[in-house]
PLY file of the C-alpha trace (Angstrom):
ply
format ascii 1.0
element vertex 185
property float x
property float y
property float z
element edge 184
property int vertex1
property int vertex2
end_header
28.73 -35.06 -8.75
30.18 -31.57 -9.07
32.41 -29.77 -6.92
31.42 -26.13 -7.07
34.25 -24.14 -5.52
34.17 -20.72 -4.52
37.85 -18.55 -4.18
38.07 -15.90 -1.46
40.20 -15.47 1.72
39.05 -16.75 5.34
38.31 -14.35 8.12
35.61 -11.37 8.84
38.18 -9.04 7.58
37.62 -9.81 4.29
34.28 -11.08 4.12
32.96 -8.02 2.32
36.21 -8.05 -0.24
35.62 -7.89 -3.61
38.35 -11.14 -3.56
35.63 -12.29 -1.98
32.70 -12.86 -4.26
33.35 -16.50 -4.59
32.77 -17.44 -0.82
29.90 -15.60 -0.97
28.00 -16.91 -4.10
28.80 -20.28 -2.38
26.87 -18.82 0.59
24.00 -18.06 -1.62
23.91 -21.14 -3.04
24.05 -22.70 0.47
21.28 -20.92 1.31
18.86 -21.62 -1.41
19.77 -25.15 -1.53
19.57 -25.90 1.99
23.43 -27.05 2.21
25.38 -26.54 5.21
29.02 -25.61 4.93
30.18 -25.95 8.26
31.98 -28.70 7.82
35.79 -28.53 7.28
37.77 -30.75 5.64
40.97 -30.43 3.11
41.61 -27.07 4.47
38.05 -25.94 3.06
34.45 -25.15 4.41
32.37 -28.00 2.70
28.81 -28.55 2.21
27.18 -31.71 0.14
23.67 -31.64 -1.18
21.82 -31.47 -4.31
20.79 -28.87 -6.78
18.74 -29.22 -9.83
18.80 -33.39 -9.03
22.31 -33.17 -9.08
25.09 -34.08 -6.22
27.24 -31.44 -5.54
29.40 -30.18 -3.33
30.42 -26.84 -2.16
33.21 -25.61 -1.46
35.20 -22.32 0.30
39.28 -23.20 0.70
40.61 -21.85 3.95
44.22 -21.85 2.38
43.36 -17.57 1.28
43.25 -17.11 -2.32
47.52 -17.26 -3.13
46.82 -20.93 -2.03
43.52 -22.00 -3.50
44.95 -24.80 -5.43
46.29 -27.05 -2.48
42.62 -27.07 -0.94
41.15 -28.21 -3.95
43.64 -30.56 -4.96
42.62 -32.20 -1.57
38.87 -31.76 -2.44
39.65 -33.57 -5.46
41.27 -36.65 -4.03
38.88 -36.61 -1.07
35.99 -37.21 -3.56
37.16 -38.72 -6.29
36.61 -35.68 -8.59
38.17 -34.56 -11.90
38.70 -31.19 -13.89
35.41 -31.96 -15.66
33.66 -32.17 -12.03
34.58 -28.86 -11.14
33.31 -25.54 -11.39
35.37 -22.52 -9.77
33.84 -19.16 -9.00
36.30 -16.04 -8.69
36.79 -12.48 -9.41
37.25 -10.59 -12.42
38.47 -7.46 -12.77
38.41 -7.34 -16.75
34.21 -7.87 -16.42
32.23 -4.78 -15.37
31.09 -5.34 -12.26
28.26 -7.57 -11.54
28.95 -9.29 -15.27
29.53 -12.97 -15.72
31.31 -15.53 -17.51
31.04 -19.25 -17.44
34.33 -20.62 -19.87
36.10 -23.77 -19.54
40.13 -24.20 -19.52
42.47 -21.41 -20.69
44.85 -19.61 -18.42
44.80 -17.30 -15.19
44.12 -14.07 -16.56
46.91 -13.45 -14.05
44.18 -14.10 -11.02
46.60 -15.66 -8.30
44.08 -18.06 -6.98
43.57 -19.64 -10.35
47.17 -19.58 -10.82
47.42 -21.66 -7.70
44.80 -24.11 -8.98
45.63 -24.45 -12.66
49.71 -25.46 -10.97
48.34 -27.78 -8.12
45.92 -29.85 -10.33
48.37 -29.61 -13.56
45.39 -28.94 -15.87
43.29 -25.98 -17.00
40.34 -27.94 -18.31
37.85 -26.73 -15.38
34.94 -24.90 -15.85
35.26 -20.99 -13.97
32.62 -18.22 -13.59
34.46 -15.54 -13.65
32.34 -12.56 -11.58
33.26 -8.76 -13.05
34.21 -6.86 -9.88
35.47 -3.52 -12.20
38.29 -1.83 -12.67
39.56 0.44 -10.01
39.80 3.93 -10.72
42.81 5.46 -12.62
46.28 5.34 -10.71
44.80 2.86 -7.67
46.86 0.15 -6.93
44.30 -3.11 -8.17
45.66 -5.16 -5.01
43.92 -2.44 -2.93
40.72 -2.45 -4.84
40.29 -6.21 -5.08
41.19 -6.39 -1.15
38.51 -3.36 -0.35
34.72 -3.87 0.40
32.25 -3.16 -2.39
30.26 0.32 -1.39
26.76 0.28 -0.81
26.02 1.33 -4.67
27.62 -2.00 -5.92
25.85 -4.17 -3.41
23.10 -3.78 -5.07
24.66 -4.93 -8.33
26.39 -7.50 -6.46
23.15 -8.82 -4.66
21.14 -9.74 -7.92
24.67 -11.17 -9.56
24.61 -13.38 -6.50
21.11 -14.84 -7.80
22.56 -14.93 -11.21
25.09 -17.13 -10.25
22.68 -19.51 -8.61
20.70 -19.61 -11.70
23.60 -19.85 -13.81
24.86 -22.68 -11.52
21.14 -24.53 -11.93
21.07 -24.38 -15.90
24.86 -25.80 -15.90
23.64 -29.01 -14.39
20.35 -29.61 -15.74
21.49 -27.83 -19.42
24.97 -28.55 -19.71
27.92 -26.31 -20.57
26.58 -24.75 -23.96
23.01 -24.23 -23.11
24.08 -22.05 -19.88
26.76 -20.33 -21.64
24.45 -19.07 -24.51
21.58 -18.27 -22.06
23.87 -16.73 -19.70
27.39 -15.19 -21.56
0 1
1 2
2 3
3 4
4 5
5 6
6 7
7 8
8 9
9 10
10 11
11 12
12 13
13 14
14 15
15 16
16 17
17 18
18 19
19 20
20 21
21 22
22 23
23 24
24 25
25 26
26 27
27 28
28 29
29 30
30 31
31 32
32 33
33 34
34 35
35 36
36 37
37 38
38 39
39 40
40 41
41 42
42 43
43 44
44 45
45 46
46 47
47 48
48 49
49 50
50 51
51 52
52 53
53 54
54 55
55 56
56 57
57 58
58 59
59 60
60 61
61 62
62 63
63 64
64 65
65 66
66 67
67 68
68 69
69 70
70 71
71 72
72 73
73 74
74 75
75 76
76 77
77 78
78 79
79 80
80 81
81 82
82 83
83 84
84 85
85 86
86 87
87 88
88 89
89 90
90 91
91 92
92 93
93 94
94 95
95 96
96 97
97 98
98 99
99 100
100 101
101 102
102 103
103 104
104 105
105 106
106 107
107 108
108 109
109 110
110 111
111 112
112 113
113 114
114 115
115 116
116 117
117 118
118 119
119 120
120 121
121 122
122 123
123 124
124 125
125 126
126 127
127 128
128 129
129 130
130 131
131 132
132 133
133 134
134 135
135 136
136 137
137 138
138 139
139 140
140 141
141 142
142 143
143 144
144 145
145 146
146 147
147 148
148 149
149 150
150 151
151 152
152 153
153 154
154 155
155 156
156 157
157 158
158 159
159 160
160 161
161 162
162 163
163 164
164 165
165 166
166 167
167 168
168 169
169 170
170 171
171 172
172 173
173 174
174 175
175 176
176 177
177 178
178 179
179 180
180 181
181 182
182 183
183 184
């Protein structure tokens, strides 16, 4: 089983945030996978089905990103998962956007949502695909980029990196770590 966890912050207002790509490659995944996640529990929106023959679940905390950590500490407990069970999808600003990065352990990168996580489950060995969202332009203030929607130009990055993910998320669980990060970093 693998809980696939996607960071963002609840609420329409910031459903088109670049914060926000993690809630909504979990939404693509739900989608293509047939996987509801309407269900709450442990302060998260969860889903459980299978993808590529494997169990997983899926997983948007409702805690907003400062906070991610409690949720899945919860998740955790709730179904009996560990750090090598868990896959985290969040924001980058150091990737150019659309870009990804699968990588297991190391620190936050100062990303406040893994901060939150690596504290709450005392351990950094989790696997993360980190999502490149882009720098903001030259003297704007990062918390204001990462908190405004993507224009129309970079949803149409953003809408094949969503399939990426999903295919990236697919060869992790039927290739294994190495195999998807030499196919796919």
């Amino acid at each position: 089983m693998k809980l696939i966890v996607g960071l963002g912050n609840p609420g329409k207002a910031y459903a088109g945030n670049r914060h926000n790509i993690g809630f909504r490659c979990i939404n693509r995944l739900a989608r293509l996978h047939a996987i509801s996640t309407k269900q709450r529990q442990c302060q998260a929106q969860v889903g459980t089905g299978q993808i590529a023959g494997t169990q997983v679940v899926l997983a948007k905390p409702r805690t907003y990103m400062n906070l991610s950590g409690k949720s899945l500490n919860s998740l955790m407990q709730r179904f009996r998962a560990g750090p090598d069970d868990i896959v985290v999808i969040h924001d980058d600003l150091d990737l150019p956007l659309g870009k990804i990065r699968l990588y297991q352990g190391g620190g936050s990168g100062g990303h406040k949502g893994l901060e939150s996580i690596i504290s709450c489950l005392e351990s950094r060995d989790f696997l993360r695909i980190r999502v490149g969202i882009g720098r903001p332009p030259q003297g704007d203030d990062p918390v204001d980029y990462v908190l405004g929607d993507f224009t129309p130009a970079e949803e149409k990055v953003i809408a094949e990196t969503l399939d990426t993910v999903s295919q990236t998320i697919a060869c992790l669980l039927q290739e294994g770590v190495q195999a998807t990060m030499n196919a796919f970093n």
